[in-house]
LUMLUM-678841 format. One record per residue (C-alpha): residue number from 1; residue in one letter; z, x, y. Coordinates in pm, whole numbers. Each point is the difference from the previous one (the first is absolute). Last residue first. Example, Ala and Ser with C-alpha at 12.3 -4.5 7.8 and 13.67 -1.06 7.14 Angstrom:
REM residues 2
 num residuo      Z      X      Y
   2       s    714   1367   -106
   1       a     66   -137   -344
This chain:
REM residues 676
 num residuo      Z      X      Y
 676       x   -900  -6330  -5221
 675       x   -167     92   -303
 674       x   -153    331    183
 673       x    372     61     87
 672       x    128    -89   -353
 671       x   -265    251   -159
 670       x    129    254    296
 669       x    369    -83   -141
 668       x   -121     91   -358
 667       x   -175    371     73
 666       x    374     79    153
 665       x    160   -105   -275
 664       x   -187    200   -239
 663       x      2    255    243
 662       x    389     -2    -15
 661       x    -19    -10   -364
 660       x    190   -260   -223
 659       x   -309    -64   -162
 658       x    -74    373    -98
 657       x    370      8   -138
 656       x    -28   -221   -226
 655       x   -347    114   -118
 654       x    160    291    -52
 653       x    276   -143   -197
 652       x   -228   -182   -231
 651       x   -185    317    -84
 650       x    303    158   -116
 649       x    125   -242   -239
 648       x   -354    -92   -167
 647       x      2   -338   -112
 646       x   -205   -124    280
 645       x   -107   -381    -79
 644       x    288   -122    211
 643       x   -140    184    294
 642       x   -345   -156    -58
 641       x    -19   -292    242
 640       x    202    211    263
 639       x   -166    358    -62
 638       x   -369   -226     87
 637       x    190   -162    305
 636       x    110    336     99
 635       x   -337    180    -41
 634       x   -204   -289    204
 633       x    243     37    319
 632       x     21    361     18
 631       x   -380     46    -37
 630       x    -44   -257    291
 629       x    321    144    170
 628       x   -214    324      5
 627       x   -327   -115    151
 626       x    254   -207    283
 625       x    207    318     60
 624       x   -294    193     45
 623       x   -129   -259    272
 622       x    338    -45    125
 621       x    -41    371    130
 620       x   -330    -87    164
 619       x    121   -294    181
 618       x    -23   -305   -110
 617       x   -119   -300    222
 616       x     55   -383      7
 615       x     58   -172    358
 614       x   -272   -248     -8
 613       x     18    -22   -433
 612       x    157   -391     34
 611       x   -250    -92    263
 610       x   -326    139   -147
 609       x   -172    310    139
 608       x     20    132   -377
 607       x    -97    405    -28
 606       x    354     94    -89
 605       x     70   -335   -218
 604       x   -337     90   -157
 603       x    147    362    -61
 602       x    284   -119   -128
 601       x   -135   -238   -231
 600       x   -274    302   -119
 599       x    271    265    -53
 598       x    226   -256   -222
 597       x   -306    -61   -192
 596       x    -43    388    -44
 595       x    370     19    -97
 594       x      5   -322   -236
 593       x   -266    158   -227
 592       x     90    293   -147
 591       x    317    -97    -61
 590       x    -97   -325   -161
 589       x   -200    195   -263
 588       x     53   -318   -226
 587       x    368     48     50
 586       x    135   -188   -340
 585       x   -146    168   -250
 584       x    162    346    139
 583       x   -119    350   -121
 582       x   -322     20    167
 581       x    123   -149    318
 580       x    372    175    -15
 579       x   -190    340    -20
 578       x   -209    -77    278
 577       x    279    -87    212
 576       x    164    294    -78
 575       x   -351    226     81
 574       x     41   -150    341
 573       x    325     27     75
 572       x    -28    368   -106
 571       x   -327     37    196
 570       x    189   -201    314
 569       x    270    253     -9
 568       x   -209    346    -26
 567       x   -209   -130    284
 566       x    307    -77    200
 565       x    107    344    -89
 564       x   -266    146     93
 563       x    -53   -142    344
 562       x    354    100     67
 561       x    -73    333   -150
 560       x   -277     46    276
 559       x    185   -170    247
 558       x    256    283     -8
 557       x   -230    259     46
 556       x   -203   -115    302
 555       x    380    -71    145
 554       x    104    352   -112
 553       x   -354    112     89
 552       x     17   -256    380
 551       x    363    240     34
 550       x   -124    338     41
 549       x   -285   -101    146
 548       x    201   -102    315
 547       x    217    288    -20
 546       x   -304    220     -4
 545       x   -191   -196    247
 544       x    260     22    258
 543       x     48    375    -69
 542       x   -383     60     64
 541       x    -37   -185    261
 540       x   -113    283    261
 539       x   -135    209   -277
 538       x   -237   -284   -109
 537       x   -149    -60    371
 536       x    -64    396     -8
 535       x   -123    -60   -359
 534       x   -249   -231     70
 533       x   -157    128    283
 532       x   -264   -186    -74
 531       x   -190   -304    233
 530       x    -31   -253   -287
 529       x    336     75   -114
 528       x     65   -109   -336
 527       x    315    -60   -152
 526       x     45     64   -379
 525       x    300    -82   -228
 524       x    -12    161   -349
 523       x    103   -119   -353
 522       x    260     65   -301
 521       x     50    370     63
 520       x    291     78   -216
 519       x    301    117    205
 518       x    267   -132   -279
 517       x     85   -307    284
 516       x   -401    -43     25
 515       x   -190    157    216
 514       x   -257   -127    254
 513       x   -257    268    107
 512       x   -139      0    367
 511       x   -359    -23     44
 510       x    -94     68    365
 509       x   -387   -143     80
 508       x   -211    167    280
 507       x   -271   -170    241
 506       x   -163    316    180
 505       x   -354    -75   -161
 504       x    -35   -350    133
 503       x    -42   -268   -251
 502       x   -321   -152   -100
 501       x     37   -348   -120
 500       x     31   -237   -302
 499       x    259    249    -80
 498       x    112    186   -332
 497       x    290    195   -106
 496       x     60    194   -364
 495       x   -261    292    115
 494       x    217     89    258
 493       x   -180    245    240
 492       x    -98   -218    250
 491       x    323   -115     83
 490       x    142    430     89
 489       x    285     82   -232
 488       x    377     -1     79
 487       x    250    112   -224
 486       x    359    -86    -39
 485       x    178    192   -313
 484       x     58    -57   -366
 483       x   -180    345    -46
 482       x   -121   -139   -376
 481       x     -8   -350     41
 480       x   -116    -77    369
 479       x   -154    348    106
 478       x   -182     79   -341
 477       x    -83   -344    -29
 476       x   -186    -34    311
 475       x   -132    353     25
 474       x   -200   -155   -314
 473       x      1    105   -362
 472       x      2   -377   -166
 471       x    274    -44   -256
 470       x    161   -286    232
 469       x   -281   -201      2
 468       x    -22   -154    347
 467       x   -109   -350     38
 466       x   -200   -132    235
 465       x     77   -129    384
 464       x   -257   -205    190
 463       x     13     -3    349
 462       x   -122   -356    185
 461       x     21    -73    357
 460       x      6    370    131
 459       x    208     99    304
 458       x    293   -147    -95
 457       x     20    165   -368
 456       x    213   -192   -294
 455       x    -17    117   -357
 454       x    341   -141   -181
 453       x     19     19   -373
 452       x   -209    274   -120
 451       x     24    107   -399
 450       x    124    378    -51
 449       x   -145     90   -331
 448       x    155    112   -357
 447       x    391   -104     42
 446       x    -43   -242   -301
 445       x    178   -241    249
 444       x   -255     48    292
 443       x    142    284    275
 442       x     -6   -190    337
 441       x   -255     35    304
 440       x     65    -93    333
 439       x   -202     43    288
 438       x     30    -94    410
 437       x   -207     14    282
 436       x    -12     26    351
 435       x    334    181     25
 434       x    264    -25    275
 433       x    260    150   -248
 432       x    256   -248     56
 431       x   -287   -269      7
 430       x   -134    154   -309
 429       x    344      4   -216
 428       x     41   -365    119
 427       x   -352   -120   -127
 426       x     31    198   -389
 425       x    379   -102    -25
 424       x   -120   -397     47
 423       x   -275     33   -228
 422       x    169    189   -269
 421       x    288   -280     27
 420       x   -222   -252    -65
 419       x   -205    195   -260
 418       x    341     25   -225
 417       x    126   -346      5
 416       x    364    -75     77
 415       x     26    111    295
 414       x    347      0    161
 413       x    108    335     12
 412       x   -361    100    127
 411       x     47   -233    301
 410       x    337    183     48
 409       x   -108    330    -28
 408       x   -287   -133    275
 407       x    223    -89    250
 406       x    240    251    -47
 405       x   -240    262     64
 404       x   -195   -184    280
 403       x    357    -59    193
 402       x     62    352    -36
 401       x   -336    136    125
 400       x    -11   -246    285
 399       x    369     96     84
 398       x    -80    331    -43
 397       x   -261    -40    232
 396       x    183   -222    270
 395       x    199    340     34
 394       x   -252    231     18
 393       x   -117   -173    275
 392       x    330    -17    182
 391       x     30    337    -82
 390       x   -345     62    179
 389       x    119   -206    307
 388       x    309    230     -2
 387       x   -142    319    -17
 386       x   -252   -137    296
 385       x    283    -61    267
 384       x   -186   -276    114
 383       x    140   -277   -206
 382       x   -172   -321    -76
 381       x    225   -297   -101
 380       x     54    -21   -418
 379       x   -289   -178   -185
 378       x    210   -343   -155
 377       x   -118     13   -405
 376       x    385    -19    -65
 375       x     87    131   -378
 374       x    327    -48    -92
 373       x     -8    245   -324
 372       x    395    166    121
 371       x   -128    334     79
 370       x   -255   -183    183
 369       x    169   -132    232
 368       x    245    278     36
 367       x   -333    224    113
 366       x    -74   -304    249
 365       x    304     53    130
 364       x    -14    308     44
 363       x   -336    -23    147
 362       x    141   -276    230
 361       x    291    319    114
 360       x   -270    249      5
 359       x   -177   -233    259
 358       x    312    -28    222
 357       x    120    314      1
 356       x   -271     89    257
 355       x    104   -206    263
 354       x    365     29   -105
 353       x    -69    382    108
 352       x   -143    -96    327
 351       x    261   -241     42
 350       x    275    281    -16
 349       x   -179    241    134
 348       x    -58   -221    335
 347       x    368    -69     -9
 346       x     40    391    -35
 345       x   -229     52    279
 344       x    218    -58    296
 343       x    258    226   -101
 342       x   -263    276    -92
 341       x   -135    -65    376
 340       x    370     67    118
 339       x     50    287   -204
 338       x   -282    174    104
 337       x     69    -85    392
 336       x    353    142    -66
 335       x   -126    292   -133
 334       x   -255     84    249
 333       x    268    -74    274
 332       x    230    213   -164
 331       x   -255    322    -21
 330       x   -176    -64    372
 329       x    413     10     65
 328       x      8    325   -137
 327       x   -295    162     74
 326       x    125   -121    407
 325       x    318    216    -96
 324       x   -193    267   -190
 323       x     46    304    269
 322       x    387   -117     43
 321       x     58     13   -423
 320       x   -165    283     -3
 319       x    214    174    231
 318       x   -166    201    259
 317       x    -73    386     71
 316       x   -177    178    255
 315       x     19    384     57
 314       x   -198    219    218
 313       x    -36    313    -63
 312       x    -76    298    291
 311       x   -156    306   -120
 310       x      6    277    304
 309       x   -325     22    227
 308       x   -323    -47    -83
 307       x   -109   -292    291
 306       x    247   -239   -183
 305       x     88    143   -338
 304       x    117   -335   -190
 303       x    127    -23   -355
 302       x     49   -401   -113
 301       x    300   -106   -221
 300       x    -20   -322   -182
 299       x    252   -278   -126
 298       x     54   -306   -163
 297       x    331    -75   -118
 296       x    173   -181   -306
 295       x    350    -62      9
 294       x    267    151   -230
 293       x    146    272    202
 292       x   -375    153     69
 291       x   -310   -122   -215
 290       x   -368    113     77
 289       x   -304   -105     72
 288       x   -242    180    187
 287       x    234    351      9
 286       x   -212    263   -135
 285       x    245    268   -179
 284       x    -67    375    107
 283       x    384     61     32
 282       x    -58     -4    343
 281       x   -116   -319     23
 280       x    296   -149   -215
 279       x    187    229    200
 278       x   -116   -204    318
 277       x     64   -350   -150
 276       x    313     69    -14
 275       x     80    167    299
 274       x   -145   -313    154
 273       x    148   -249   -244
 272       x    376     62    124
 271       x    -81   -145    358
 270       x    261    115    286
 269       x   -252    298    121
 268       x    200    303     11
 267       x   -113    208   -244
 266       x   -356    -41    109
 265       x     74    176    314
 264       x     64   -207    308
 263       x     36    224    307
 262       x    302   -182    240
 261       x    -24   -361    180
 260       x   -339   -205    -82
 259       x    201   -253   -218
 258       x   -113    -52   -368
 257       x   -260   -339      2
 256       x    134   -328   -124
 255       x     18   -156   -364
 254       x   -396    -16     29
 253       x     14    380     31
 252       x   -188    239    203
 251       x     57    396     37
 250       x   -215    237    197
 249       x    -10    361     38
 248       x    278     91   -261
 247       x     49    351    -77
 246       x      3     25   -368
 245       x   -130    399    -45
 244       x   -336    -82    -77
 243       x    -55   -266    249
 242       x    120   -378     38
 241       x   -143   -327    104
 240       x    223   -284   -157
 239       x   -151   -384    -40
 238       x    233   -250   -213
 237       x     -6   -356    -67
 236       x    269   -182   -177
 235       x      4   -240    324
 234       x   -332   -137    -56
 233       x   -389     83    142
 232       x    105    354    202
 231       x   -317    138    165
 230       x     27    -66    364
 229       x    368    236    -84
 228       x   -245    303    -69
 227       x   -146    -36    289
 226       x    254    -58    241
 225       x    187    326   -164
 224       x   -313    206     42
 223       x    -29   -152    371
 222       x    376    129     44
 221       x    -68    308   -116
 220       x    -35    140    371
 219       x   -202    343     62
 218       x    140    329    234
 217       x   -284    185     58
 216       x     58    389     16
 215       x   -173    268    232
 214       x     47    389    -35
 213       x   -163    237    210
 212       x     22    347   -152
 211       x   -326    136     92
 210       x   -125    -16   -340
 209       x     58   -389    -22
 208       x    304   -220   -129
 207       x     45   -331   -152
 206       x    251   -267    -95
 205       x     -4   -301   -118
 204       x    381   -147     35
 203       x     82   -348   -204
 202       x    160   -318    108
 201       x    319   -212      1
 200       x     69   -203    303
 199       x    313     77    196
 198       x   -137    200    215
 197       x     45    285    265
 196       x   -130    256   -287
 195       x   -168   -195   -330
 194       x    253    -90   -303
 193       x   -132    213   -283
 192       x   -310    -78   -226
 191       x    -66    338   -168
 190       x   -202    282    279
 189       x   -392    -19      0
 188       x   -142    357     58
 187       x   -351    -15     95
 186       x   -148    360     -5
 185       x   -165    226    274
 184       x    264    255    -15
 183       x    349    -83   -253
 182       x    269   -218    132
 181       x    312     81    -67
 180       x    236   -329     52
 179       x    219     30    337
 178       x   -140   -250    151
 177       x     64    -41    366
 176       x     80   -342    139
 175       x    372     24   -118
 174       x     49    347    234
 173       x   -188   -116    261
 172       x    216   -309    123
 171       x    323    220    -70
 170       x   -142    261    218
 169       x   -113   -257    313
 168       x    300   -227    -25
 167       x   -231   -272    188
 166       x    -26   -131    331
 165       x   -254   -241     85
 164       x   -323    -29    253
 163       x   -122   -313     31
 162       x   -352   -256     -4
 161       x   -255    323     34
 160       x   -317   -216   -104
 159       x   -192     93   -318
 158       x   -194   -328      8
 157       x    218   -145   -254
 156       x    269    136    194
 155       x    159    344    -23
 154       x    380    127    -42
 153       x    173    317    144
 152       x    208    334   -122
 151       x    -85    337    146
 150       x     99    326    -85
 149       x    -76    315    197
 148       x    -16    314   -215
 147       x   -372     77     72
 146       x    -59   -363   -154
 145       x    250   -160   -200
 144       x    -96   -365    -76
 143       x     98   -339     -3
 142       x   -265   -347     -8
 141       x    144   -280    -93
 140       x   -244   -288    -54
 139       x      3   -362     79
 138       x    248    -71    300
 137       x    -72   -307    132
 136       x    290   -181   -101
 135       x    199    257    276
 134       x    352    183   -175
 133       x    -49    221   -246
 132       x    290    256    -59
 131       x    -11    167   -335
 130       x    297    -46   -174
 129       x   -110   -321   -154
 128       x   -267    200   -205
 127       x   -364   -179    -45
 126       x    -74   -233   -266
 125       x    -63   -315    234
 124       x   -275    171    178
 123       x    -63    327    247
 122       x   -267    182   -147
 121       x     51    371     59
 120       x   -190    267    106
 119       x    180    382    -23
 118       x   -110    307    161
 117       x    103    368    -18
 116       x    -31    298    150
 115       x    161    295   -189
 114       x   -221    238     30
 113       x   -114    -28   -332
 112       x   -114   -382     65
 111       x    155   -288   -187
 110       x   -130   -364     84
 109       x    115   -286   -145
 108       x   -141   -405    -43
 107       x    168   -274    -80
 106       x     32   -348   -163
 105       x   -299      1   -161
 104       x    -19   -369   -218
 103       x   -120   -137    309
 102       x   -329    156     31
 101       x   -218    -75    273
 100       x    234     12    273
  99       x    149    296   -159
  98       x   -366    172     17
  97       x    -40    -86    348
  96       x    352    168     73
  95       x   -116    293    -92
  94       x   -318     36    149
  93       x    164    -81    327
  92       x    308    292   -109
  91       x   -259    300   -116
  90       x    -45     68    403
  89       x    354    123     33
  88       x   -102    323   -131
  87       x   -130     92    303
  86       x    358     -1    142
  85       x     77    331   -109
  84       x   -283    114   -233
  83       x   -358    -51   -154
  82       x   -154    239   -243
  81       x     36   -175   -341
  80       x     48   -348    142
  79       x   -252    -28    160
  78       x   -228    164   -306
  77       x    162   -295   -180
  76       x     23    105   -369
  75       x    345    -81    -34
  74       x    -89   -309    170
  73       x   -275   -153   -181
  72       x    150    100   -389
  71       x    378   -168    130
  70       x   -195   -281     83
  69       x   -239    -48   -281
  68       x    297     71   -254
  67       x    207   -279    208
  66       x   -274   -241    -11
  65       x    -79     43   -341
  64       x    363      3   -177
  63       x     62   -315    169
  62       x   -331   -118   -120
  61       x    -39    137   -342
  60       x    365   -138    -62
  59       x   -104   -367     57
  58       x   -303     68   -161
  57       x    176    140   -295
  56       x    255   -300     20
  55       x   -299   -225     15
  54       x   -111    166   -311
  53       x    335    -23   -209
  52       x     48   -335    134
  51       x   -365   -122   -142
  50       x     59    171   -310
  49       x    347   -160    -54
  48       x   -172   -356     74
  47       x   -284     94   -271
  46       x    261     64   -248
  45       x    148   -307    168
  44       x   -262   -225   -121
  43       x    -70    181   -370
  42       x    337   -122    -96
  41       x    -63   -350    176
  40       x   -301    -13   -233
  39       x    128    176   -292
  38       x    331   -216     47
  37       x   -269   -332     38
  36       x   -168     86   -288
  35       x    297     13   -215
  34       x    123   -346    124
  33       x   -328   -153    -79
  32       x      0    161   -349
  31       x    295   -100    -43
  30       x    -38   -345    116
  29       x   -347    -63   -168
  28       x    170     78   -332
  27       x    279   -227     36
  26       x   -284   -274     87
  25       x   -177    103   -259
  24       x    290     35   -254
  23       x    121   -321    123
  22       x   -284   -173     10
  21       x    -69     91   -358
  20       x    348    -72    -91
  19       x     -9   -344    107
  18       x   -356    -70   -155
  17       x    158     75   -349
  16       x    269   -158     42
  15       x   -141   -354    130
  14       x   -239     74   -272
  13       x    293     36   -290
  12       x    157   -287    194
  11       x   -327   -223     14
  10       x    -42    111   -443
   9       x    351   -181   -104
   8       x    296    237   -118
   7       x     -4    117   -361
   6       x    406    114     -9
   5       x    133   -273   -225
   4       x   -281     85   -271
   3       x   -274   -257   -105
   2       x     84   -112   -401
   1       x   -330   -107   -149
């Protein structure tokens, strides 16, 4: 059989096999590793966002809070209310508590319809160069316009007078006043602007009451900013806190923050994404991930009302690449680990997979073996991959079944004599079968009964077979000659079998028909189970036994006109030798005589334990040739004396020819061998 060029042997088809299945695992694994860890860093900074967006809130609740409390407390001072001149004064301790308290309050002012007013100050790092401070103790500026005397000075921790200073009085009061409207008994919180006599930026709450007293809080973004910047995780990082109308309140960025100098409006901020992302927002789109001049971003925009006052939103925004950054090397080192421990495994795949080649590659062998009849009764190693073991078994099977068949179509090639080779096909085809008994019947010559020739049964010492008449209406017949088909029928039912003992009611017996090269039925093969089942076991060599019948009928066959032709030959010699008896005066029925004496020497010599007949012995086949080279003999000597008494043309030439004969001579040399 011609094996094509691109067959490959069965460790590389494994070693491919397995190879792809780690890979596909391990690729698997990755990406759904990798996939997990986005949603999981994903899901991470949507929690991040909502923790800014609600310490922002707090953040806001609490500058909004203190200066909303405030401004509430003292517009509705009844001191305030009905106090004047110098009374009013009395507000400033409370005052400065509260900006001791509360650094992001930078100051505090007082507007009274008279036109009185006050103004507290927190004296820090922020505060206007052009106002004259000059002691390291000073803490607080205190100026105010009382009964139209002004009055500029500075208080101690401990509200201490440390100095008095001089101040442009007008210009001084004109950029402390706001000149927003501020509607009665309502908070009015101004758009982040750069705060009066500072240089931080801040917002203006505002607030007045019905008698006309107006008080505004002057509030630093700079803890906002502070915030906001606390939250930054990578340069790409971006917090904005804007209202409605994009005024900026606070703006962080990882690339550095926008200077404090001028209002910032969202227009103005130096990052393109932040408008972006904004009319993305605006345009009812939610932002989570989203793609801006070719990189991927993560964003999310949080409204805030702190304390109900005007919407405030608060942007953050990151690239995804920047978020993902430890995802990303979690990612790498995942896939370099993978690839590592597949590295290391592929010389462990490799002898794995020869491991396992290695008993299909004996089976092979063993296969090739066969295929060429060299039959090794060596049981092939153990395998515990149980597939294997089993075709292993199957294997020394075939070979068993194989060897058998040849075995035994060769012993029936050779036999010369007919219950011989019956014998010898009836104990083979029941050890292939694993029967406990064996029958054989064969069709007589007048083709009236089947007569038994082999009746053997393990179990039972003697079985006695009788003949079948063939014109008998049995189930027998009707399977075996009419149906020409297997049939099994329970022991005890057989009226043609007989044992010297009882036998057990589940013993079955199979007949199977033998045909004939024309199909004629011209005997039956039966097995006999003593347990049953006798057609499950039959099924399961069924094809065996068909092929194997198959050729014991032609065999069966060909003996039979083998046996009748030597019977044909030795009657013709027979009645010749008669006929040269009764016609010849010179035989004295010699030829009658000289074979049976030639028998009885031969046998002696057979029998003889004397010296000279020690190694004598004929087998069966020089047997025949002996009876017939007796008849031989006698007829050719007679045809000698009288062939010049034949006058008959034609009968001299046969008897011409019959000496020349190759039987003829071969009948003589055995004469000369028994001579010898």
């Amino acid at each position: 059989m011609k094996i094509s060029n691109r067959s490959f042997p069965i460790h590389v088809h494994i070693v491919t096999i397995i190879i792809f299945v780690v890979v596909l695992a391990t690729g698997t694994q990755v990406v759904l590793t990798n996939q997990a860890m986005s949603e999981v860093i994903f899901k991470a900074n949507s929690k991040i966002f909502e923790r800014i967006a609600e310490q922002t809130k707090h953040q806001l609740n609490s500058h909004y809070g203190t200066a909303f409390a405030a401004l509430g407390s003292f517009s509705n001072s009844h001191g305030l209310k009905t106090s004047k001149g110098s009374d009013r004064l009395r507000v400033v301790p409370e005052v400065v508590h509260l900006l001791s308290q509360f650094e992001h309050v930078q100051t505090y002012v007082f507007e009274f319809e008279d036109g009185d007013s006050i103004v507290i100050k927190r004296i820090n790092d922020a505060l206007s160069p052009d106002i004259p401070i000059a002691h390291p103790d000073s803490q607080y500026l205190i100026v105010h316009q009382i009964s139209g005397k002004k009055q500029a000075y500075t208080l101690d921790n401990n509200l201490n007078l440390v100095e008095r200073i001089e101040l442009d009085s007008e210009h001084f009061y004109a950029n402390s006043r706001t000149s927003a409207d501020v509607s009665p008994n309502t908070n009015t919180i101004s758009k982040p602007t750069k705060l009066a006599h500072s240089t931080s930026m801040g917002i203006v709450i505002s607030r007045t009451n019905e008698f006309g007293m107006r008080v505004s809080v002057d509030v630093l973004l700079k803890d906002l900013r502070d915030t906001l910047q606390d939250t930054l995780t990578n340069d790409s990082s971006i917090r904005v806190l804007y209202n409605d109308d994009g005024a900026v309140y606070a703006f962080s960025s990882g690339e550095g923050n926008q200077q404090d100098s001028g209002v910032l409006h969202i227009s103005e901020i130096n990052r393109d994404i932040v408008p972006h992302a904004i009319e993305r927002k605006n345009g009812g789109e939610t932002l989570g991930r989203f793609s801006y001049q070719g990189e991927n971003w993560f964003g999310r925009i949080v409204t805030i009302r702190p304390l109900d006052s005007e919407h405030i939103h608060l942007l953050m925004a990151a690239k995804a690449s920047s978020i993902f950054d430890e995802g990303e090397l979690i990612k790498r080192q995942t896939f370099y680990a993978s690839l590592l421990v597949f590295l290391i495994m592929l010389p462990c795949i490799y002898i794995v997979s020869r491991l396992i080649s290695k008993p299909i590659v004996r089976a092979r062998a063993k296969a090739k073996a066969i295929e060429n009849f060299q039959f090794d009764n060596a049981p092939l190693p153990h395998s515990y991959i149980k597939e294997i073991q089993e075709l292993n078994h199957a294997q020394v099977s075939t070979q068993s079944t194989i060897s058998r068949f040849i075995t035994l179509t060769d012993g029936i090639a050779r036999q010369q004599n007919l219950d011989t080779m019956l014998e010898l096909v009836c104990s083979n085809t029941a050890a292939s079968a694993s029967a406990d008994g064996v029958l054989l019947y064969l069709l007589d010559a007048k083709g009236d009964q089947l007569i038994p020739h082999v009746a053997q049964f393990k179990p039972v010492e003697d079985v006695h077979a009788e003949p079948i008449l063939v014109k008998d209406v049995t189930r027998f017949i009707e399977h075996i000659f009419n149906l020409k088909k297997p049939q099994a029928f329970p022991f005890n039912e057989l009226t043609h079998l007989r044992a010297n003992q009882p036998i057990n009611d589940s013993c079955e017996v199979i007949y199977i028909p033998l045909q004939n090269r024309e199909g004629l039925v011209i005997g039956s093969l039966g097995l006999i189970f003593e347990q049953g089942s006798a057609d499950e076991v039959y099924r399961q060599h069924a094809d065996y036994l068909k092929t194997l019948l198959g050729y014991v009928s032609v065999a069966i066959e060909t003996q039979q006109m083998l046996e009748s032709q030597r019977a044909l030959l030795n009657s013709f010699i027979k009645v010749f030798a008669g006929s040269l008896d009764k016609k010849s005066p010179y035989t004295g029925n010699h030829c009658q005589r000289v074979p049976i004496l030639t028998e009885w020497l031969t046998q002696a010599a057979h029998d003889s334990s004397l010296p000279p007949f020690k190694g004598f012995h004929l087998s069966e086949k020089e047997w025949q040739e002996l009876k017939m080279a007796g008849c031989y003999m006698t007829v050719a000597k007679s045809l000698r004396q009288n062939m010049l008494s034949i006058n008959r043309p034609s009968l001299r030439l046969f008897t011409i020819a019959f000496m020349k004969s190759e039987r003829v001579s071969r009948s003589l040399n055995v004469i000369v061998k028994l001579s010898s």
